[in-house]
C-alpha positions as CSV (number, residue, x, y, z in Angstrom):
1,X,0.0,0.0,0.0
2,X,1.4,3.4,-0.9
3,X,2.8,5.0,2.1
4,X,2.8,2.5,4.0
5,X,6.1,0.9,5.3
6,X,7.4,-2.4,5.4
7,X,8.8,-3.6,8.6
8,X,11.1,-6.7,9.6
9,X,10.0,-8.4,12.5
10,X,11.5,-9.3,15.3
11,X,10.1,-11.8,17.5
12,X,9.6,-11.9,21.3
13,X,7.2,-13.1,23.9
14,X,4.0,-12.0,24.5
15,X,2.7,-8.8,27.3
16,X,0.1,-9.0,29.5
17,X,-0.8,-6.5,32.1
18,X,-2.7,-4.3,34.3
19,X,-1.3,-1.1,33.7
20,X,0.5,0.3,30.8
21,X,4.0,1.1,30.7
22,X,5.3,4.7,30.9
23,X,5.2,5.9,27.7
24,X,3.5,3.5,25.8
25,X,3.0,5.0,22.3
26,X,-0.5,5.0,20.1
27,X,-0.4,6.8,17.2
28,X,-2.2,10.0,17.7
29,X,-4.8,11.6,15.7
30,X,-3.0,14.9,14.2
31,X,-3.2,13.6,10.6
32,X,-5.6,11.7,9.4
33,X,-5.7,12.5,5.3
34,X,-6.8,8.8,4.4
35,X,-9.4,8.4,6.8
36,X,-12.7,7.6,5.1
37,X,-13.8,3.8,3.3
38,X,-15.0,2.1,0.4
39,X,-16.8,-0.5,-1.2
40,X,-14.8,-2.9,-3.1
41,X,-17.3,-5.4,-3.9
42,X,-17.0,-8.1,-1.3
43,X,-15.8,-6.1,1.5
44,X,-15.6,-2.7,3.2
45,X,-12.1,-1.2,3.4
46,X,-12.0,1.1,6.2
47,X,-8.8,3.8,6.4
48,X,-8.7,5.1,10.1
49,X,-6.4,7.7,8.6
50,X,-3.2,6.9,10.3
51,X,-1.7,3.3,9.8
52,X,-4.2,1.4,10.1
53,X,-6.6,-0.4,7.1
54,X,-9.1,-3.4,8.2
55,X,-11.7,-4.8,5.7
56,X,-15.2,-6.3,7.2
57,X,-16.8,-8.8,4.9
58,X,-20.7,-7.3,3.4
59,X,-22.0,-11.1,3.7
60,X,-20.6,-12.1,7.0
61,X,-19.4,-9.6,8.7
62,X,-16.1,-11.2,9.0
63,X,-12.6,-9.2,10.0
64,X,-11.0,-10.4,7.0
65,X,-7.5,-8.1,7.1
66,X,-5.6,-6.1,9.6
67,X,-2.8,-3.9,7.8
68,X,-1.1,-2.2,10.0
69,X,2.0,-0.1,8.4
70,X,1.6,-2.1,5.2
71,X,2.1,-5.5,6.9
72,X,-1.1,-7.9,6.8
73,X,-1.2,-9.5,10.5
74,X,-5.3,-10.9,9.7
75,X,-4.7,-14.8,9.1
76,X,-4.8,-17.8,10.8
77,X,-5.6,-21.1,9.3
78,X,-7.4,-19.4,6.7
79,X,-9.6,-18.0,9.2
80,X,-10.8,-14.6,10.0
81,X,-11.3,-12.8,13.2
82,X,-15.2,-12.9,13.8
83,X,-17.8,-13.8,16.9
84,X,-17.5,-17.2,17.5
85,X,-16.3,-19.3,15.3
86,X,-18.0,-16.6,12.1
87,X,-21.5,-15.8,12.4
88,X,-22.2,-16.8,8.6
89,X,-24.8,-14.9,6.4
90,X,-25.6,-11.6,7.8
91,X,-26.8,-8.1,6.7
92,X,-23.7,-5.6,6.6
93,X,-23.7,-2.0,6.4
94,X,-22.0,1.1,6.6
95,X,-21.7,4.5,7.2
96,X,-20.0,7.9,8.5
97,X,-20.4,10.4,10.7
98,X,-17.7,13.3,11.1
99,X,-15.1,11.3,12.5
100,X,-16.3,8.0,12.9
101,X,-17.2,5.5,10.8
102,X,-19.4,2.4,11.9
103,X,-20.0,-0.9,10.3
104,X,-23.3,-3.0,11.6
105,X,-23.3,-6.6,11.4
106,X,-27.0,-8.2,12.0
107,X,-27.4,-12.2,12.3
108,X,-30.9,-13.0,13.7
109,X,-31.0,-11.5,16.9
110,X,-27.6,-10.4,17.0
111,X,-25.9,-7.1,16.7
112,X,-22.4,-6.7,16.3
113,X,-20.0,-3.7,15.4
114,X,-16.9,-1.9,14.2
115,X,-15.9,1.3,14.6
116,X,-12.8,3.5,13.6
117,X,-11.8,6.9,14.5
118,X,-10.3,9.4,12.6
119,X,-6.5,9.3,13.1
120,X,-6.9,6.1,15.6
121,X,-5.0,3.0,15.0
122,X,-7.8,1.1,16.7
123,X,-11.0,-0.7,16.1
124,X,-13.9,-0.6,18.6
125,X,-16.0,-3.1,18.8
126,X,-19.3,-4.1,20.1
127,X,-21.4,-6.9,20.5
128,X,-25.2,-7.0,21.6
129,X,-26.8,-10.5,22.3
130,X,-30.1,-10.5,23.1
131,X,-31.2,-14.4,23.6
132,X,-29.5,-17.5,23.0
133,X,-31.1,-18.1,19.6
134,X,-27.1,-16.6,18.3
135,X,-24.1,-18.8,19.7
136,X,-21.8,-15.4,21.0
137,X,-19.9,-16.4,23.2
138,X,-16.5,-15.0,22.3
139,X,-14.6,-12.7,19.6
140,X,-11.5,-13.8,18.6
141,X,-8.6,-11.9,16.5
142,X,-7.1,-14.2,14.6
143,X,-3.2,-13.6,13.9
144,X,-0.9,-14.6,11.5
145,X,1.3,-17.6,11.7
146,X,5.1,-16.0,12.4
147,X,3.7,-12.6,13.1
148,X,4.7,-12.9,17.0
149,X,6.0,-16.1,18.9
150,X,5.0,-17.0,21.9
151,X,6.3,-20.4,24.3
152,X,5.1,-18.9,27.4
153,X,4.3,-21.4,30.0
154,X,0.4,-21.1,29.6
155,X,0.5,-20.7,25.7
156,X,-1.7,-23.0,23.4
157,X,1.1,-25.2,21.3
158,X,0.4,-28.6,19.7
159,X,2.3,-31.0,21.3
160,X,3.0,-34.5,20.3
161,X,0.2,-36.0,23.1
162,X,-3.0,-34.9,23.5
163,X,-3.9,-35.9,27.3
164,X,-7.4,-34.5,27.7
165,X,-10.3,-34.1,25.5
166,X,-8.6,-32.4,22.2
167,X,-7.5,-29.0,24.0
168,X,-5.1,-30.0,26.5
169,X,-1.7,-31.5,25.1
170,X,2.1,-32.2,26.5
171,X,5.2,-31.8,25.4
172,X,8.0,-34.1,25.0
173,X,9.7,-32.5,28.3
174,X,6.5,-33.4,30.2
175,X,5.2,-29.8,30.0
176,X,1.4,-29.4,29.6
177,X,-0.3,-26.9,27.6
178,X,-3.3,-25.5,26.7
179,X,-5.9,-22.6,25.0
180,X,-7.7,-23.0,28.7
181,X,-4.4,-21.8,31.0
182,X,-5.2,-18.2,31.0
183,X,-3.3,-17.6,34.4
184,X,-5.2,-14.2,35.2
185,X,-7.9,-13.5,36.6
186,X,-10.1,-11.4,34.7
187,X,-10.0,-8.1,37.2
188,X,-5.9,-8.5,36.6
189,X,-5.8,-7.7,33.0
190,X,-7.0,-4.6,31.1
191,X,-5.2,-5.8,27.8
192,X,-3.5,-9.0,26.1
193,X,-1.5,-9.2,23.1
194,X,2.4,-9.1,21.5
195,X,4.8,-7.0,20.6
196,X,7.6,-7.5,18.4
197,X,9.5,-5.8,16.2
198,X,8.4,-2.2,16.9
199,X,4.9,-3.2,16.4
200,X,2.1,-4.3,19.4
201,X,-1.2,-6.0,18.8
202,X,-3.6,-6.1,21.5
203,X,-7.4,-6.7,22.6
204,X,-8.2,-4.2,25.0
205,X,-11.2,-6.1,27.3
206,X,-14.5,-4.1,28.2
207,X,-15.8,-4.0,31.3
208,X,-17.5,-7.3,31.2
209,X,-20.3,-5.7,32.5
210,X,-22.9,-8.4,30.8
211,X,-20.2,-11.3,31.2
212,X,-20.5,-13.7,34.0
213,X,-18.1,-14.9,36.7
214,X,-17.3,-12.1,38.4
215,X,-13.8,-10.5,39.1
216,X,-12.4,-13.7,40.0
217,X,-12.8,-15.4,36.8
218,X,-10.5,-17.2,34.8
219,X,-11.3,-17.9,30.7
220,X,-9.4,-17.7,27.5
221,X,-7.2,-15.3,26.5
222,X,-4.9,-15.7,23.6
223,X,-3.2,-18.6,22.5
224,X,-0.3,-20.1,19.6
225,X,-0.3,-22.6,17.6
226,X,1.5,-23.9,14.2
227,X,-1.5,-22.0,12.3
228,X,-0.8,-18.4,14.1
229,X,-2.1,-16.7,17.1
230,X,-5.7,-15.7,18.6
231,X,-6.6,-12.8,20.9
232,X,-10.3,-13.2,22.6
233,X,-12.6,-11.2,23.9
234,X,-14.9,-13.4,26.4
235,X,-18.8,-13.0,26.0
236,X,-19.7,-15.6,27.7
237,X,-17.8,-18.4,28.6
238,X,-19.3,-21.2,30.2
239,X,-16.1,-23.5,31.3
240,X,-16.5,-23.6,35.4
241,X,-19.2,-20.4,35.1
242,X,-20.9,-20.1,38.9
243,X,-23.4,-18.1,37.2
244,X,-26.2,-17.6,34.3
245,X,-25.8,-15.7,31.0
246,X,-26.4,-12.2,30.7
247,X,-27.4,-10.8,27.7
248,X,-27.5,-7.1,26.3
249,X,-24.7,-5.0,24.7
250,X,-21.0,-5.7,25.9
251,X,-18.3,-2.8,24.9
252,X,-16.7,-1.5,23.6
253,X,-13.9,-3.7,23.8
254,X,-10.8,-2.8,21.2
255,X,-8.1,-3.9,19.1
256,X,-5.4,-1.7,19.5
257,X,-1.8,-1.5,17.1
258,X,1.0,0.6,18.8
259,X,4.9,1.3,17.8
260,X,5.4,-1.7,20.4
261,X,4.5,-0.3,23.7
262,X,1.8,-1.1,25.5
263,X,-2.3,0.6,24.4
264,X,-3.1,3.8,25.9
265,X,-4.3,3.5,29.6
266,X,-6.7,6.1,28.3
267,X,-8.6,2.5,26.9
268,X,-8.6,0.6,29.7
269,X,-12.0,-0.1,31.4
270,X,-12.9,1.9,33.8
271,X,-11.0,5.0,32.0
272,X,-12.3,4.9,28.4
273,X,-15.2,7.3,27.8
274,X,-17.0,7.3,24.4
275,X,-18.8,10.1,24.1
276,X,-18.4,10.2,20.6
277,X,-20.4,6.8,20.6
278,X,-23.3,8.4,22.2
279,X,-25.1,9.4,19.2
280,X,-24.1,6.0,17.2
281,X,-28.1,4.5,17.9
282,X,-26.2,1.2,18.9
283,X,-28.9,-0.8,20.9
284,X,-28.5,-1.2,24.7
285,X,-25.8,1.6,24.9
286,X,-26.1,3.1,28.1
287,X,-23.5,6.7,28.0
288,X,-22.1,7.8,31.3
289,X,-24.7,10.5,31.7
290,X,-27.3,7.4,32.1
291,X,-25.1,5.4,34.8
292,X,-24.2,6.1,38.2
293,X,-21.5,5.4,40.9
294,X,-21.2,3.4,44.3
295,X,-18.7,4.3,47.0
296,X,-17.8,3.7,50.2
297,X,-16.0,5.6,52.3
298,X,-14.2,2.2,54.3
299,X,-14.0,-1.3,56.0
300,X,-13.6,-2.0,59.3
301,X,-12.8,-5.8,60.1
302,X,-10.7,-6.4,57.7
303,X,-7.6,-8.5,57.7
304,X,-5.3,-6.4,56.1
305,X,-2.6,-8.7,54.9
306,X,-5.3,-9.5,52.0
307,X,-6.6,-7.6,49.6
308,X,-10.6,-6.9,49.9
309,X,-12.7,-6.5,46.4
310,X,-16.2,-5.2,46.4
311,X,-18.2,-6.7,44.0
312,X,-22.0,-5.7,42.6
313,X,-24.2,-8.0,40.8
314,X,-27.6,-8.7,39.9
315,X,-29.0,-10.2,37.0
316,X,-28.3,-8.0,34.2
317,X,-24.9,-6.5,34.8
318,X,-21.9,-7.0,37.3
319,X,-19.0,-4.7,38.2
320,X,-15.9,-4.6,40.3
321,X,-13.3,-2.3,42.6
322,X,-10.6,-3.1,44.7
323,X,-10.9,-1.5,48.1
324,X,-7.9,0.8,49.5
325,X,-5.9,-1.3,51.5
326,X,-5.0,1.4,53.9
327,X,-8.7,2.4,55.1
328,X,-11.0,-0.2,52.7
329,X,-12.4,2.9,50.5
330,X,-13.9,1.9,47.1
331,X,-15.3,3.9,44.1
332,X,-17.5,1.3,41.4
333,X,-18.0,3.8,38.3
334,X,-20.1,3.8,35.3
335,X,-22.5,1.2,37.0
336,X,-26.2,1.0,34.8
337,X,-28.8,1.7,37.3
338,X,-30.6,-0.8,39.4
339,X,-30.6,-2.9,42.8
340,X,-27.4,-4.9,42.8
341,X,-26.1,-7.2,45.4
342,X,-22.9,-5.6,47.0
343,X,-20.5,-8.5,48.1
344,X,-17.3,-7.5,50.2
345,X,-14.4,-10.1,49.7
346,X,-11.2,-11.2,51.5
347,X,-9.1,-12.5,48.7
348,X,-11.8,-14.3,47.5
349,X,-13.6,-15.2,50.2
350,X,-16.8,-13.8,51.0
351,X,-17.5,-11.7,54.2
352,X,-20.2,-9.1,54.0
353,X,-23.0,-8.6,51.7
354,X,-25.7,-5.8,51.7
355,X,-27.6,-4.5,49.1
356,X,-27.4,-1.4,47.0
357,X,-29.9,0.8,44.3
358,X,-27.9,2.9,41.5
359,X,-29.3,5.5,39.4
360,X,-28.5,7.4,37.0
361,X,-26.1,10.4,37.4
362,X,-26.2,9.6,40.7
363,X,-23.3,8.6,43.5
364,X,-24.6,5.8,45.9
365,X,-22.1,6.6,49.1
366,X,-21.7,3.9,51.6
367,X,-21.1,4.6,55.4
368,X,-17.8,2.5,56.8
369,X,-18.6,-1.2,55.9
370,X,-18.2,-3.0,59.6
371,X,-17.6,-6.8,59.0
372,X,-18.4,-8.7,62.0
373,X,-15.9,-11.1,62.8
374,X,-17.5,-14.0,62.6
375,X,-18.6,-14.0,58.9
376,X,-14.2,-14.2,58.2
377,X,-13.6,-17.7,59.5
378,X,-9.9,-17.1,59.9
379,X,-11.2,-15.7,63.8
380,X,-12.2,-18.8,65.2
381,X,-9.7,-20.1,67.3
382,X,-8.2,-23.0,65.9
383,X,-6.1,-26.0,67.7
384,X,-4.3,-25.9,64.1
385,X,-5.0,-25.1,60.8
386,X,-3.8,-25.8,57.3
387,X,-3.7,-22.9,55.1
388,X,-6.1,-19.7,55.5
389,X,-9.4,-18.6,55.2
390,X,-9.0,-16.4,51.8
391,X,-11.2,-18.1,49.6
392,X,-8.4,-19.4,47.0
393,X,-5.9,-22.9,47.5
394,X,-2.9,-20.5,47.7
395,X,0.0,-21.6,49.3
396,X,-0.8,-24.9,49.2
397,X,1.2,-27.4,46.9
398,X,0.9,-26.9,43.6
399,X,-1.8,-23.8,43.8
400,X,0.2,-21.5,41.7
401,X,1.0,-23.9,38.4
402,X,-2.7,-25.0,38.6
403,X,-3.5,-21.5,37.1
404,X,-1.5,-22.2,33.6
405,X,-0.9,-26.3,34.1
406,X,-2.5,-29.5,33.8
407,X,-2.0,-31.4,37.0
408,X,0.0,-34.1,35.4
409,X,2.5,-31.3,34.1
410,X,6.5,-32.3,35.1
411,X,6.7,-29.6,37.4
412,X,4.0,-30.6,39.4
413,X,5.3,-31.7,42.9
414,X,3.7,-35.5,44.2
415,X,-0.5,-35.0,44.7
416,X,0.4,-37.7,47.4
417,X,2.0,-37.9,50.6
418,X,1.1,-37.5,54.5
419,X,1.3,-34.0,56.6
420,X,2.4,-33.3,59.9
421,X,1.0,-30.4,61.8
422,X,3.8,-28.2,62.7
423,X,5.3,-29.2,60.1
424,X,5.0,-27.0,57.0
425,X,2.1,-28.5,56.9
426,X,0.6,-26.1,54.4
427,X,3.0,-26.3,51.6
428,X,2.9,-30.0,51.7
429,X,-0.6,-30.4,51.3
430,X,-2.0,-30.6,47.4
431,X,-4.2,-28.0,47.1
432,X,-6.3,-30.1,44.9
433,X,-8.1,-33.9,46.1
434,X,-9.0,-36.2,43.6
435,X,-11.1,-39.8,44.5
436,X,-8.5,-41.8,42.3
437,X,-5.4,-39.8,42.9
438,X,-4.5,-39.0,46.1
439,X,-7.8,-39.5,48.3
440,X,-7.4,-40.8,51.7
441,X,-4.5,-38.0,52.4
442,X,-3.5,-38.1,56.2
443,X,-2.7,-35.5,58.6
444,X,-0.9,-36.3,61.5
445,X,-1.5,-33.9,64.7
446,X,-1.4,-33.9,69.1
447,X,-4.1,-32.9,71.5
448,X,-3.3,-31.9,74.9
449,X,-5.1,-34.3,77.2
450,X,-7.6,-31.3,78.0
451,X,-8.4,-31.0,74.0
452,X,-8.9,-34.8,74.1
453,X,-11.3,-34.8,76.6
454,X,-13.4,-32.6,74.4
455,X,-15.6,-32.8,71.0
456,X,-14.6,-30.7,68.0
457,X,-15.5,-29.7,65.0
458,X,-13.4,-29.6,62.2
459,X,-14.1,-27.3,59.0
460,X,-12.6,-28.3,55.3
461,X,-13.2,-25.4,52.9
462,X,-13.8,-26.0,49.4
463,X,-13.3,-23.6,46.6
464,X,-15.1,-25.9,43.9
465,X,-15.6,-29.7,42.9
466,X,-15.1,-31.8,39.6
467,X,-18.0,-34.5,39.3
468,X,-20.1,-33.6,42.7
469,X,-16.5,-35.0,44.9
470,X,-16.6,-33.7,48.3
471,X,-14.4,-34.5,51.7
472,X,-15.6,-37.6,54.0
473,X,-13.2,-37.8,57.2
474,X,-12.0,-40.6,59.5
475,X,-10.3,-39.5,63.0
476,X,-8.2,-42.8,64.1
477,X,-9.9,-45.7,62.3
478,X,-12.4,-45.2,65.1
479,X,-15.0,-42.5,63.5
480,X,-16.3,-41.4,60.3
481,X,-18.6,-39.2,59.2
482,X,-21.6,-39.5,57.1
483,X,-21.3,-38.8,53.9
484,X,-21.7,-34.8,53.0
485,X,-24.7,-33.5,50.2
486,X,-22.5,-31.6,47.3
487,X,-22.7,-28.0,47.4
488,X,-24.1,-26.2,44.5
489,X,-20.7,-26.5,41.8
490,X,-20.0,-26.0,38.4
491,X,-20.8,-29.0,36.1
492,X,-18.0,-28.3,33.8
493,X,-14.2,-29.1,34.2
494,X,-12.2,-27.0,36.3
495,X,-9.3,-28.5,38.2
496,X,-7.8,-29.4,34.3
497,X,-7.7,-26.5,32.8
498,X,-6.5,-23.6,34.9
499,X,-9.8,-22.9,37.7
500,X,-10.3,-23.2,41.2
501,X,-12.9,-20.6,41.5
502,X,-16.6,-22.2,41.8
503,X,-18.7,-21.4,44.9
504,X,-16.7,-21.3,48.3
505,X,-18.3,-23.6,50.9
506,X,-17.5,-25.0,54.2
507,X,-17.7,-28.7,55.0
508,X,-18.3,-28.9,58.9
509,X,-17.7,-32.1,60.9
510,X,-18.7,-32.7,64.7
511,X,-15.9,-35.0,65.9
512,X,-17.0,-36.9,69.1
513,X,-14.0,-36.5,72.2
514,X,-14.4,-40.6,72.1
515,X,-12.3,-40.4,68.4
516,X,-9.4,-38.5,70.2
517,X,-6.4,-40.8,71.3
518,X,-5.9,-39.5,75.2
519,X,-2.4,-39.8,75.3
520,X,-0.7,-36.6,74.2
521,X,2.6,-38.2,73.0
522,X,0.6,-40.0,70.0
523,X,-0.5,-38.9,67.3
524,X,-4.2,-38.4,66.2
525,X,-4.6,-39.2,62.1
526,X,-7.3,-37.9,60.2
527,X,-8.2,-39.6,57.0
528,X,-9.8,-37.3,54.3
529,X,-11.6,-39.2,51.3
530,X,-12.7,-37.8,48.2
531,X,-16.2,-39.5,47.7
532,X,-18.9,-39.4,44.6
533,X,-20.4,-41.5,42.7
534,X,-19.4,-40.0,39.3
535,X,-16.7,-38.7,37.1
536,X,-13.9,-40.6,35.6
537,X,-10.8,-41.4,36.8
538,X,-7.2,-40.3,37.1
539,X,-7.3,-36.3,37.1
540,X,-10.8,-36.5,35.8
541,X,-12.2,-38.4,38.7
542,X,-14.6,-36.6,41.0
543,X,-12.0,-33.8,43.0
544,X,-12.0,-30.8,44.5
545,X,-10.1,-27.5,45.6
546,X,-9.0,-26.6,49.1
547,X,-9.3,-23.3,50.5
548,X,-8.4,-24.2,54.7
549,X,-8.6,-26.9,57.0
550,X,-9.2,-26.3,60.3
551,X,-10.0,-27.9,64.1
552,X,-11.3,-25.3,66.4
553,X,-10.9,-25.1,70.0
């Protein structure tokens, strides 16, 4: 394309982050000569004006190129970037307004579209879903083969072995890998992408306002393979979802070229305004004039060696804020108004919930949140405990890899062996139980002869379960307990690819002073065994995820 320059590449690994870096470059808006589009029969070509051309298919409504400085990076398997895996036939039009040009995409009861701004090496995107009559569950960029390379530990390659299903695979060095190992959780991210070369490709997320999962959840990402790359956008992802589809408009969510650096901060969630979207007449779009704000002006309670997230959620729409950690304040912006359920949690463990009405323009301020101490279970005094209260299996063996590793991966420590209280007994407990891999773990432990004399209950939290599997326990081969009802779990897979996060809940077990051994030089053992009646076996059998163990005074 004339005016447009070649560039070698250079390859490196892929960036992920919060925040961007200082000084991240995109190309500004001063000139924008070229900006404008045409019709070239099959497809509209869309000029933003600076460096950026991308073409939209008229019947499908297809990204079918990305050049960006001359160089085509749209292409990946002969694929294009589109909703799902391409919507198919669809009515596709366009049109211009000043400085913005959109392109509508309609398929049945679906809405989807593209916009570009004048001197903007971006494309905003939005996609309204109004039933489940459309499969939309995701948009995905499709990427080039040799454009970027990425071998980062939770990267998608094909591997000699496929070990699970047809998405999880291993290396010949015993490494796993996977599209599913995402690592972050979706309130650490803003954008994902590569850079090489002096150029950067990234999807900025939205706000996930109609997504579901809440801040905690973990989904696709981006992923390599032989064919090239893919950068999503999540919909709705159903893969260990705690909670129902939401439907409505989500975005706008953006893909973003820069000279390498990371996207302007000034697109991240939570900081990117549109106001130049306001007049657009996209269905469901809300602009900030029509959404309001919840604060709170702090916590008391809180255990400040976590961090505490307040969450708000009802059916149509969910948002997110961290919570200061030196007083607990929180600001929730741009919320659509309504009645939301405000949840309060440590880590990512819940401890307070109220409930909350936004309107519009308005600022919803919340008087100090007090958190009674009993709703954190980490104040009950405890004999010992394994782990802590937080809602999540860190610390535990093998927690961390679990986020971007199939549990058979080489660097997985042994899911089996015994644990000593007083013994780092934290770190050597697996942070996940399976029925046919390592159920019927002990822990070893001593009772005064005073704490012997005494019943006591003993709490197992879960943080979610594979195939209904939940904790049974034996206290020395001379008591068990009855078998516990499942809590309410996802029915999907989760310990496999990359999620602990389900629904917290606590297992409680009333352990008669008769199953104590009264002699405080032995050793009590308690027995925990995974039981269910379903799932498979090996890593697949019915399991679950550990948040604490604990026997209370």
């Amino acid at each position: 394309m004339p005016g447009f320059a070649n560039r070698p590449v250079r390859r490196r690994a892929f960036v992920l982050g919060a925040t961007a870096a200082a000084g991240a470059a995109l190309t500004g808006r001063a000139h924008a000569a070229g900006f404008g589009w045409r019709d070239d029969g099959s497809t509209y070509v869309v000029d933003t004006g600076a460096q950026l051309v991308f073409k939209v298919s008229k019947s499908t409504g297809d990204l079918t190129s990305l050049v960006y400085r001359g160089t085509e990076y749209q292409g990946y398997g002969g694929m294009n970037s589109h909703i799902e895996s391409g919507l198919g036939a669809s009515t596709v039009s366009i049109r211009q307004s000043g400085s913005t040009i959109l392109v509508s995409v309609t398929h049945g009861t679906l809405r989807h579209y593209y916009a570009a701004r004048s001197g903007e090496n971006n494309v905003y995107l939005w996609t309204y879903k109004a039933d489940t009559s459309v499969s939309a569950t995701r948009y995905i960029v499709r990427v080039k083969k040799g454009a970027f390379l990425n071998d980062e530990p939770d990267s998608y390659t094909y591997a000699p072995t496929a070990i699970e299903a047809s998405d999880v695979f291993r290396k010949s060095d015993g490494q796993t890998r996977s599209k599913h190992y995402s690592k972050r959780r979706v309130m650490d991210y803003d954008h994902i992408g590569w850079s090489a070369g002096g150029v950067g490709l990234w999807m900025v997320r939205s706000n996930h306002e109609k997504a579901s999962g809440g801040p905690f959840y973990r989904s696709l990402l981006r992923h390599q393979s032989a064919d090239g790359g893919g950068l999503y956008e999540i919909l709705y992802y159903g893969q260990n979802q705690t909670e129902d589809q939401r439907f409505g408009l989500q975005g706008p969510y953006v893909i973003a070229f820069t000279d390498g650096g990371a996207p302007s901060s000034a697109l991240f969630p939570g900081t990117l305004t549109t106001p130049w979207a306001d007049s657009l007449g996209i269905p469901g779009y809300v602009p900030a004039s029509g959404r309001g704000k919840v604060a709170g002006v702090g916590m008391s309670g809180r255990n400040t060696a976590y961090p505490y997230t307040v969450g708000l959620a009802n059916a149509a729409a969910q948002y997110w804020g961290s919570a200061r950690s030196s007083d607990g304040y929180f600001s929730v912006p741009g919320v659509l108004p309504g009645t939301y359920t405000l949840t309060v949690f440590k880590g990512e463990l819940a401890v307070y919930t109220t409930s909350v009405s936004v309107s519009a323009g308005g600022t919803t301020t919340l008087n100090t949140i007090a958190i009674p101490s009993s709703n954190d279970p980490s104040n009950a005094s405890a004999i010992w405990r394994i782990g802590d209260w937080n809602g999540t299996p860190g610390g535990f063996k093998n927690a961390d890899l679990m986020t971007y590793a199939h549990p058979s991966d080489a660097r997985a420590a042994s899911w089996t062996g015994n644990v000593v209280i007083g013994n780092g007994e934290t770190s050597a407990f697996p942070c996940y139980l399976w029925k046919d891999v390592n159920s019927g773990i002990l822990v070893y432990f001593r009772l005064t002869a005073a704490q012997a004399a005494a019943a006591h209950t003993l709490r197992i939290g879960v943080t979610t379960a594979y195939a209904n599997g939940r904790p049974q326990v034996t206290v020395n081969d001379a008591w068990t307990s009855a078998v516990p009802s499942p809590p309410t779990q996802p029915n999907t897979r989760s310990l496999t690819n990359g999620s602990y996060r389900g629904n917290n809940h606590t297992f409680s077990y009333s352990v008669p002073a008769s199953a104590w051994k009264t002699d405080p030089s032995q050793y009590n053992v308690l027995r925990i065994d995974v039981v269910s009646g379903s799932g498979a076996t090996g890593f697949l059998s019915a399991g679950t995820a550990i948040d604490a163990i604990d026997l209370l005074t």
